[in-house]
LUMFI-183558 format. One record per residue (C-alpha): residue in three letters; y negated, x, z negated. Coordinates in steps of 0.02 Angstrom, whole numbers. Layout:
<'ALA', <Y, X, Z>> ...
This chain:
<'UNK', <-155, 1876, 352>> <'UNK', <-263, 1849, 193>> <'UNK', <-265, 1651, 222>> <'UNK', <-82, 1672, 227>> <'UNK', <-52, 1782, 62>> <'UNK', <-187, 1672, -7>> <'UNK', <-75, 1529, 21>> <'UNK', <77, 1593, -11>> <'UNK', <21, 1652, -194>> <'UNK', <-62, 1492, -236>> <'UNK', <99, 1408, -194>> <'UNK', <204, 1523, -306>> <'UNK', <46, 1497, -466>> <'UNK', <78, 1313, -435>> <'UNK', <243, 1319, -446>> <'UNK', <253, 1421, -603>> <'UNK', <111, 1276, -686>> <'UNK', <219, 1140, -637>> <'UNK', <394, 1225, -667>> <'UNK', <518, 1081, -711>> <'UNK', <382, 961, -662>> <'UNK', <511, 805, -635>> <'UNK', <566, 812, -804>> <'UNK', <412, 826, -896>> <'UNK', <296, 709, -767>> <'UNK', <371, 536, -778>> <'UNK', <206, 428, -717>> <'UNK', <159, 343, -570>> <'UNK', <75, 412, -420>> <'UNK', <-33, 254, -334>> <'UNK', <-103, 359, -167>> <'UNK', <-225, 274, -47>> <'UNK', <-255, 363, 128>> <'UNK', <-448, 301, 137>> <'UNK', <-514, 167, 213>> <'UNK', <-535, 26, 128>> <'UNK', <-421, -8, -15>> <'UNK', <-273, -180, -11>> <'UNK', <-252, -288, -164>> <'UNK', <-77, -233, -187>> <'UNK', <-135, -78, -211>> <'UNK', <-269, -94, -300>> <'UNK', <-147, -217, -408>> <'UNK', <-16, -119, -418>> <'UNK', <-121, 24, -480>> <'UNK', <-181, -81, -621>> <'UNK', <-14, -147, -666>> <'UNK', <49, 16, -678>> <'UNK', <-98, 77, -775>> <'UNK', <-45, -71, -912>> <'UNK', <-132, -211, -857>> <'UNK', <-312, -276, -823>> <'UNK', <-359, -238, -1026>> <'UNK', <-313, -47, -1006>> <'UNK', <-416, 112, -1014>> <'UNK', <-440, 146, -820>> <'UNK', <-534, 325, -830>> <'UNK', <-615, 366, -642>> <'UNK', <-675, 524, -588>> <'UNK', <-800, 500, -436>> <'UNK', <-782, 696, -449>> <'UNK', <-766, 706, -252>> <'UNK', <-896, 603, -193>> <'UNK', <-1095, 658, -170>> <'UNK', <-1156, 484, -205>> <'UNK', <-1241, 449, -341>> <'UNK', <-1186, 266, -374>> <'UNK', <-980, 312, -355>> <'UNK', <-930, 276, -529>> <'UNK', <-1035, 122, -547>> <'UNK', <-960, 63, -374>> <'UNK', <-780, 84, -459>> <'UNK', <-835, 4, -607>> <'UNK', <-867, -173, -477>> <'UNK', <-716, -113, -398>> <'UNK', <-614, -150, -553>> <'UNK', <-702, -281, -620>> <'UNK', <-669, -387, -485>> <'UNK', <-478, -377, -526>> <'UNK', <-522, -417, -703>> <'UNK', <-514, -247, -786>> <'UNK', <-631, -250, -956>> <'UNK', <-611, -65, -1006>> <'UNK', <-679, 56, -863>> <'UNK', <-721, 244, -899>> <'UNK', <-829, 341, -757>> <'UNK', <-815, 523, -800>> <'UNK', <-953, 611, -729>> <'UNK', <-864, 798, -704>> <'UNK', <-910, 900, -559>> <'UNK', <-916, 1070, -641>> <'UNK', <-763, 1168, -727>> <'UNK', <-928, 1154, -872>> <'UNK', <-915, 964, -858>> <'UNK', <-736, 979, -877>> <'UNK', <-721, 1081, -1031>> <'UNK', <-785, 932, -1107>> <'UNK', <-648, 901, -1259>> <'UNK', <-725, 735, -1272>> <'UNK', <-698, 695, -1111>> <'UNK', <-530, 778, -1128>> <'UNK', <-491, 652, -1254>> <'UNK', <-537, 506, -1165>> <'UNK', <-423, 555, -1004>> <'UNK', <-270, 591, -1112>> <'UNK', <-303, 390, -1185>> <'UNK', <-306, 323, -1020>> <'UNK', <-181, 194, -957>> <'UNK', <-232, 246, -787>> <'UNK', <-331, 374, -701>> <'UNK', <-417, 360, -505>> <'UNK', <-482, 496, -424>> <'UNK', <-630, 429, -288>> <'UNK', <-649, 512, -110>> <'UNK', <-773, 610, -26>> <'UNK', <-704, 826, -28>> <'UNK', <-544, 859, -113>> <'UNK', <-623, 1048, -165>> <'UNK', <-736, 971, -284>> <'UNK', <-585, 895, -368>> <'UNK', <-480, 1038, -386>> <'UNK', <-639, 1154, -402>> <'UNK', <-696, 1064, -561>> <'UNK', <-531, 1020, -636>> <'UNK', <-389, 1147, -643>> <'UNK', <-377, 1264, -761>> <'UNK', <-486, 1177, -905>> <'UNK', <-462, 1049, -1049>> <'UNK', <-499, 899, -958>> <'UNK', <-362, 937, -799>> <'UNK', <-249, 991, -946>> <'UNK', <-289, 805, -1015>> <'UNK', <-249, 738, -851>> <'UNK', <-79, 816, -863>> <'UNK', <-56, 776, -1020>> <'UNK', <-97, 567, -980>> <'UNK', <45, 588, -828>> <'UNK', <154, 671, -921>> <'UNK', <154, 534, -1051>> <'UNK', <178, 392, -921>> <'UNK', <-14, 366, -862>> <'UNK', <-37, 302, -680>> <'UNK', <-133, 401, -561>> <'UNK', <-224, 354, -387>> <'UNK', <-323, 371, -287>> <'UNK', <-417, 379, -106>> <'UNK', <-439, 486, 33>> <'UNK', <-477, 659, -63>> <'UNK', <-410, 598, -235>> <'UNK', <-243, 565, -127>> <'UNK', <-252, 742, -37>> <'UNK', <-258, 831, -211>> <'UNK', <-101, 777, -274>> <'UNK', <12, 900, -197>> <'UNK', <59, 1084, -246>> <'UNK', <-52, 1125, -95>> <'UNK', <-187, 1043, -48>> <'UNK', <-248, 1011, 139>> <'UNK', <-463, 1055, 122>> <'UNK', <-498, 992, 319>> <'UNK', <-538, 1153, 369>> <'UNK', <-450, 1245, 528>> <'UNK', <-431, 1219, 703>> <'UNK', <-347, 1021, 723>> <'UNK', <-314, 1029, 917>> <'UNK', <-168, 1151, 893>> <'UNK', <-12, 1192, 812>> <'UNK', <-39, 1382, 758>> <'UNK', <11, 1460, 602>> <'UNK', <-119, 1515, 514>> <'UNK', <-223, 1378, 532>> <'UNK', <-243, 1250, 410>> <'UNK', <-333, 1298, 243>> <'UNK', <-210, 1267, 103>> <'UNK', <-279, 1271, -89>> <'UNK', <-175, 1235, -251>> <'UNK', <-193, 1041, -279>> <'UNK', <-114, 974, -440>> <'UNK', <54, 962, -401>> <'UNK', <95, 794, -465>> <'UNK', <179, 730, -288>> <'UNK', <293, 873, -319>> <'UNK', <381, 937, -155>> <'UNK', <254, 874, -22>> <'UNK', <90, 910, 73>> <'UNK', <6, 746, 65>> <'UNK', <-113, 692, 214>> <'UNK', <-223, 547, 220>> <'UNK', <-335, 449, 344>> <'UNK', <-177, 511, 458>> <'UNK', <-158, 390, 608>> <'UNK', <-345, 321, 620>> <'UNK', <-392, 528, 636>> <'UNK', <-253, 575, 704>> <'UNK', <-224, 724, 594>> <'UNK', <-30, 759, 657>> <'UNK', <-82, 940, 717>> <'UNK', <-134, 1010, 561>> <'UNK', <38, 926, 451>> <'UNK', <139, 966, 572>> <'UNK', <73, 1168, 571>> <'UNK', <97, 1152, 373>> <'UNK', <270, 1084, 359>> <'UNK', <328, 1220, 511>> <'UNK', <247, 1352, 399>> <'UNK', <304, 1284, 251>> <'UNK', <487, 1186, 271>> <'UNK', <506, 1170, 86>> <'UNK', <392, 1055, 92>> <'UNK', <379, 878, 153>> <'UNK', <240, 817, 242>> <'UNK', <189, 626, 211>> <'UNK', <30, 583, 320>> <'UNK', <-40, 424, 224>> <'UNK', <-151, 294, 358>> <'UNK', <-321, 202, 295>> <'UNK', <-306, 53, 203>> <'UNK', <-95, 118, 140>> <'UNK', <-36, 186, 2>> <'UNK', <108, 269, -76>> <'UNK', <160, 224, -216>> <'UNK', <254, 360, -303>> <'UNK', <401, 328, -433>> <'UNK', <457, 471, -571>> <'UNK', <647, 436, -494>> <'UNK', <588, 531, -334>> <'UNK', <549, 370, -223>> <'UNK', <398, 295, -129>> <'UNK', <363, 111, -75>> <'UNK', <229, 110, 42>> <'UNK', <98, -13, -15>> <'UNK', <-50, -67, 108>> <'UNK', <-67, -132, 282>> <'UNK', <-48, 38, 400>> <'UNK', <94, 161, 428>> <'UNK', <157, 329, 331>> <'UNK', <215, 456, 434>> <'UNK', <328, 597, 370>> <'UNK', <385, 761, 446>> <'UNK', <530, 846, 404>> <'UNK', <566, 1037, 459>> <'UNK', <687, 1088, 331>> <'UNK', <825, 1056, 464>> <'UNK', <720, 1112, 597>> <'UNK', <741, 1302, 709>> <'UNK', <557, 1349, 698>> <'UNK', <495, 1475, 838>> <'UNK', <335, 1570, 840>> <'UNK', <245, 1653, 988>> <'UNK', <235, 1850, 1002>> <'UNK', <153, 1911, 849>> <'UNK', <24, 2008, 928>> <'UNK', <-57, 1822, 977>> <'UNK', <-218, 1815, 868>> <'UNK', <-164, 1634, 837>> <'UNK', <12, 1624, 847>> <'UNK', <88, 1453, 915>> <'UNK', <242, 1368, 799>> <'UNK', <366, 1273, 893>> <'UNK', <513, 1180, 804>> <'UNK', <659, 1111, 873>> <'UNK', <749, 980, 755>> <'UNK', <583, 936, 666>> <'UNK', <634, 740, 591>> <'UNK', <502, 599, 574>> <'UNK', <496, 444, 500>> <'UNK', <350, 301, 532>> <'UNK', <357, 201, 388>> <'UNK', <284, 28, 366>> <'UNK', <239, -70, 204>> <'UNK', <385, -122, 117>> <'UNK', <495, 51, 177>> <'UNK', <544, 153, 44>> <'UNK', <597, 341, 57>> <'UNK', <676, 452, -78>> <'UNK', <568, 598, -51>> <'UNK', <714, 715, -157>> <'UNK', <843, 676, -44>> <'UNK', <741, 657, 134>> <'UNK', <804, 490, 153>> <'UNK', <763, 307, 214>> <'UNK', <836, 191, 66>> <'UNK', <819, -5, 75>> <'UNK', <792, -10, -105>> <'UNK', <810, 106, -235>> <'UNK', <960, 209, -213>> <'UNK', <1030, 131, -85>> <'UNK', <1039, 219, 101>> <'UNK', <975, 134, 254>> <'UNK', <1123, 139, 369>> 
């Protein structure tokens, strides 16, 4: 019961930061799901972020080795970037850096590494520099990301804890993320870990919400008219409950089963594109697949 009033009041504080988030966030969203990382996403990311000569600003934030920020700095280079920040915050101390702070609102394009999406979230919301970071977005800055910098991205974040061989409510550990891929749960390394369970527990507790379960080496990429191309080489799976008659088990069950009858889903392959406002398959933008 406190997990779920836990989550339940995050979701509402989340909200309330990102009120009237679609109007005031109009960048891109560039979201790999781990794995290694496809040159159209990796090029698109750059395009978006203005080109190989922009300020690319990357938090290694998540990761616990050492060497991630000069391994991104390679990582661009080798698609000709020339201007590469590495951030080094991994403390809300770090991150009420206003030098720092300045630096991220500059960038063209900001990339959030993997390794444990609490770190992320843990050293950047609620200070100067996460403000910065909504400040860059809001002003048309491209942000991606892998693995954990993809799972942060939502109002509520997926942390990897809870029990993954059942669908229970209850379950999954949900903290606020950022809330920049507004109106979805976001999973990643989905089909190679086969993580359906625990998205498929969130959207039946949570129907509001879309679940998109992003593969290794895929991306979404995420346009401010409410749209997503999937980028990459795997699949994108999305559930969709808000249709769905959800059923629970007794509720004196310790761990109560969820059942759902009407749940949608969609397996998307690179090239699909889905209007994640409306729920729908479109061939292109604004147009319905039939």
């Amino acid at each position: 019961m406190l997990r779920l009033l836990t989550t339940i009041s995050m979701f509402v504080c989340s909200l309330v930061a990102h009120a009237g988030g679609s109007d005031l966030h109009r960048g891109h969203l560039v979201l790999n799901g781990g794995g290694s990382k496809p040159d159209d996403v990796m090029e698109k990311f750059i395009e978006l972020s203005g080109g190989t000569d922009a300020l690319i600003v990357v938090f290694p934030t998540a990761s616990e080795e050492a060497d991630t920020g000069e391994y991104y700095r390679k990582v661009f280079a080798e698609y000709g970037c020339s201007n590469i920040r590495t951030v080094e915050v991994h403390s809300k101390d770090d991150a009420g850096d206003p030098g720092i702070a300045a630096t991220v609102r500059e960038a063209g394009g900001i990339w959030f590494a993997g390794g444990d999406q609490r770190r992320i979230t843990n050293a950047l919301l609620d200070t100067v520099v996460g403000e910065a970071v909504d400040a860059a977005f809001a002003r048309g800055a491209a942000i991606g990301g892998t693995s954990a910098g993809t799972a942060c991205q939502s109002s509520l974040m997926i942390t990897g804890d809870g029990d993954f061989t059942v669908i229970n409510a209850n379950n999954v550990e949900l903290w606020k993320g950022f809330g920049f891929f507004d109106g979805v749960i976001v999973d990643q390394h989905f089909v190679a870990r086969r993580r359906h369970n625990r998205l498929i527990s969130v959207v039946l507790e949570h129907p509001e919400l879309l679940g998109v379960g992003v593969d290794e080496a895929t991306a979404v990429w995420v346009r401010p008219d409410g749209t997503f191309q999937v980028l990459g080489d795997g699949w994108v799976v999305v559930y969709d409950a808000s249709q769905a008659t959800i059923t629970a088990a007794p509720q004196n069950r310790l761990r109560k089963p969820l059942g759902g009858q009407g749940l949608i889903t969609h397996i998307l392959l690179p090239g699909d594109i889905f209007d994640h406002k409306s729920r729908k398959v479109v061939d292109r933008v604004g147009e319905e697949k039939e």
